[in-house]
C-alpha positions, -999 to +999 in steps of 0.1 A: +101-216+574+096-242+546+123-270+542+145-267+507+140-288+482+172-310+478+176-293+441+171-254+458+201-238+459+211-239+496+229-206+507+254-225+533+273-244+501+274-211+479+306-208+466+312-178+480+330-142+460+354-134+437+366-112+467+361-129+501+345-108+525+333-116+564+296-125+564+269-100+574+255-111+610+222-098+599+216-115+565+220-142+540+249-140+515+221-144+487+199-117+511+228-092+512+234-099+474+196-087+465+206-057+491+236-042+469+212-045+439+182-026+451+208+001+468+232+001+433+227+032+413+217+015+379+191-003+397+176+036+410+175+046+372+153+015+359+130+043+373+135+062+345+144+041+316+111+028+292+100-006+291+072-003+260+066+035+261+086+063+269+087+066+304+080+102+303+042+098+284+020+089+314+024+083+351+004+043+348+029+025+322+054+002+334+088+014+337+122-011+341+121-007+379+080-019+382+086-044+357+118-059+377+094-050+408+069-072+397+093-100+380+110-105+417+074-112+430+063-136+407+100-157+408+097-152+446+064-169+444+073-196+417+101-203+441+083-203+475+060-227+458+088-251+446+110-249+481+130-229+466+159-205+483+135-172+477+161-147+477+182-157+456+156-159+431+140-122+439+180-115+436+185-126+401+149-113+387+157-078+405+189-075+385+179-092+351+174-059+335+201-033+353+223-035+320+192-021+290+199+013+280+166+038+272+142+033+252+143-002+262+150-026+225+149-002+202+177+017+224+195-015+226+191-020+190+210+014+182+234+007+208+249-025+188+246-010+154+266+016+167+288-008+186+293-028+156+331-021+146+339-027+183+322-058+194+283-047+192+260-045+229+241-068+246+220-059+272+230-093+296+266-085+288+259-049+297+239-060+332+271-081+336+290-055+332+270-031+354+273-056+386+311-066+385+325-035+372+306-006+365+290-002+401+319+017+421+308+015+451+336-004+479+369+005+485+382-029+480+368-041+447+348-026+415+316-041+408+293-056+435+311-084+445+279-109+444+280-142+449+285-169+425+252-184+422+236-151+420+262-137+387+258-171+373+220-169+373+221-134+356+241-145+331+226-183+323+189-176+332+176-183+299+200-211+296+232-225+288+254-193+270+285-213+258+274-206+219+277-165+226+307-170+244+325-165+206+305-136+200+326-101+204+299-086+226+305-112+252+342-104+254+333-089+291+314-125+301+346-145+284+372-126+312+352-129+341+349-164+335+385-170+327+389-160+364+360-177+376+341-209+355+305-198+358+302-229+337+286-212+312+279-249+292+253-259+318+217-248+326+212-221+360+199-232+393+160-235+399+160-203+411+175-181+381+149-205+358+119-192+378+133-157+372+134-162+337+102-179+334+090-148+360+100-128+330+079-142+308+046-138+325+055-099+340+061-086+308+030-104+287+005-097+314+017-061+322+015-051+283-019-065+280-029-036+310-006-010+295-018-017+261-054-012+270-045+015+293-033+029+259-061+022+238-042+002+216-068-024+210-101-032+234-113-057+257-136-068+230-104-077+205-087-099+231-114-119+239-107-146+208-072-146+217-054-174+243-049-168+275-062-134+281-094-139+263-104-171+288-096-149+318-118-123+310-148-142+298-145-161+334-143-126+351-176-113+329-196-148+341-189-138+379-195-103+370-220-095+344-219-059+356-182-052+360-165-020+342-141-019+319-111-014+343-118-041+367-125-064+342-088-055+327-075-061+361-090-088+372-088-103+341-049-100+338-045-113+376-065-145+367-042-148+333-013-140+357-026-169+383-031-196+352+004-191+344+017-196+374-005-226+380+011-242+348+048-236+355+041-252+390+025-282+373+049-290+346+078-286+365+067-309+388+062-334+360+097-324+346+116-325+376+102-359+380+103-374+346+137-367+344+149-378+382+163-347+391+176-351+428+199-320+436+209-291+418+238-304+401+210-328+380+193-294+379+226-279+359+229-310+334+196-317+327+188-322+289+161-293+293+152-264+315+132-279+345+113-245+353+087-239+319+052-235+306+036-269+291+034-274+256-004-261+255-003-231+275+029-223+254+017-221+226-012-200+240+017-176+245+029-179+214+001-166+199-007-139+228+025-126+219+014-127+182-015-103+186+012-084+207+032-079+178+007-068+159-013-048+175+010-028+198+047-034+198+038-022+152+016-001+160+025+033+147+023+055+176+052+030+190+072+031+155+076+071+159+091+066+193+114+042+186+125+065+156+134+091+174+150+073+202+171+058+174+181+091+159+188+105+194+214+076+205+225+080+169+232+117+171+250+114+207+271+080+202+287+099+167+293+131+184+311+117+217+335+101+193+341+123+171+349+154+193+345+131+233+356+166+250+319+176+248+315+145+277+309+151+308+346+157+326+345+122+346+334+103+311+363+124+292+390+117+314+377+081+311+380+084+272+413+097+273+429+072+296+417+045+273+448+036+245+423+022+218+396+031+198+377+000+208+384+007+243+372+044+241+338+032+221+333+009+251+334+038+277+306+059+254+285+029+252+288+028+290+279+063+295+249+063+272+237+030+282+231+040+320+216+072+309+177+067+318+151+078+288+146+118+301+182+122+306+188+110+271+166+129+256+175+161+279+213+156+264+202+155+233+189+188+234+219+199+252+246+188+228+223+196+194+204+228+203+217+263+207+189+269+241+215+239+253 
């Protein structure tokens, strides 16, 4: 097995769980962390629930449970190539989405509009949420009971999060950490910034594929654009004969394999122009440590541009997200206005709640874990006579 690096997060320090528990004789803490994750039932429903399209309009598109899938690969590669601790970064990228409702942003978009008057949604509150208290699963405790270095990479992957910590969505993030400091004013371990930084290059990479897949533009309008364009001219000069889809997927795998090859480069230069020596330099470090250089950022930038443009605006897109608007609409207003048409578990949890903040909460919760079918299934339930 390759050595740590002295700033990997090293699984015999961890400091520990909320609730102490003997340690498994077959695993690491962070191993048997990534363990309740893939077994939890929200992470089962990322199956389900969209990530661009609808996850019920073709078999090939990604859904929230390949896009994790893949995310945990690329981190566990980023970290494997770092000297890293490896499962505690697939951990953290396996769980970084367990908290989005359906119809992935513009489902979370509804969700706080409607959650305005009580504190709005976030979708990292809600994945907080999910793993230490939602998830009922032990006798002993609510919530999955992870580790501390594996909540406080879910929660600070992207960075430091003391600025939202005054934001009435993040009430849920603001108790747990009144009963445990995930010192939310400092950067994540190396680990949760390669899942972030995973993140990034899953999701560009997979919806170039899934926007040709959907004929949303052609290989011919990428090839002027950064990143994507390069790859695919350098597949075309070692195949002047290729189709159409290998040149897609090759030509996404090389774009894949140049990000990668960037992230490992200028960490290496950030790591070392800044002296970091352990992980605690890692947590107050002046910058994140794991990141794209300046160059290839920008690239992305404008990759993500022509993204925008041509697929996330495009108008095929635009209807869905309409309609899975109205349909979180139509079911958030009902549930409060007459919550006896819940299902008897979610009603009883309604009713034992004193506050009208409180009982929004619960209905947020219920919708949010629904996956995209089951949303749209209950819609036609609640609103349609056939019901």
């Amino acid at each position: 097995m390759k050595p740590l690096a002295p700033f990997a997060s090293n699984v015999e320090k961890s400091l520990g769980r909320l609730y102490p528990e003997a340690e498994s004789p077959t695993r690491t803490a962070f191993a048997r962390d990534r363990d309740r994750i893939i077994h939890s039932t929200a992470f089962r429903r990322l199956k389900g629930k969209t990530q661009v399209f609808v996850a019920n309009e073709g078999d090939y598109f990604r859904t929230r449970l390949t896009h994790s899938l893949e995310v945990a690969q690329i981190a566990r590669s980023l970290a494997h190539s770092l000297g890293l601790n490896e499962d505690l970064a697939e951990t953290i990228a396996l769980s970084h989405d367990l908290g989005h409702p359906p119809f992935g942003h513009a489902g979370e978009d509804q969700l706080h509009d409607c959650m305005k008057p009580w504190g709005g949604f976030d979708h990292n509150v809600q994945t907080f949420r999910v793993i230490t208290r939602l998830e009922v699963r032990y006798p002993a405790f609510d919530g999955l009971n992870l580790t501390w270095e594996t909540l406080e990479g879910i929660i600070k992957h992207n960075g430091p999060v003391s600025h939202h910590m005054q934001e009435p969505s993040w009430k849920s993030i603001v108790d747990f950490n009144n009963q445990w400091d995930l010192r939310t004013d400092t950067f994540a371990s190396m680990e949760a910034q390669c899942a972030a930084l995973a993140d990034d290059i899953a999701y560009n990479n997979h919806d170039v594929d899934d926007g040709l897949r959907a004929e949303l533009f052609t290989i011919e309008d990428l090839m002027t654009v950064p990143l994507i364009g390069p790859a695919l001219a350098s597949v075309q000069k070692d195949w002047p004969s290729i189709d159409n889809r290998l040149l897609r997927l090759e030509g996404v795998r090389r774009m894949i394999g140049t990000m990668m090859a960037d992230v490992l480069v200028e960490t290496a230069r950030r790591l070392k122009e800044d002296g970091v020596e352990n992980g605690e330099d890692v947590r107050t470090a002046r910058r994140q440590m794991v990141a794209f250089s300046k160059p290839v950022y920008d690239d992305l930038s404008r990759l993500r541009g022509f993204l925008f443009e041509r697929m996330y605006k495009h108008y095929k897109l635009n209807r869905t997200r309409s309609h899975a608007k109205r349909t979180l609409k139509e079911m958030f207003e009902l549930f409060m206005t007459e919550p006896d048409t819940l299902p008897t578990e979610w009603f009883q949890r309604v009713c034992a709640k004193d506050t009208e903040a409180a009982r929004a909460r619960v209905i947020c919760d219920y919708i949010a874990g629904m996956t995209d079918a089951f949303a749209i299934e209950e819609q036609r339930r609640l609103f349609s006579f056939d019901g």
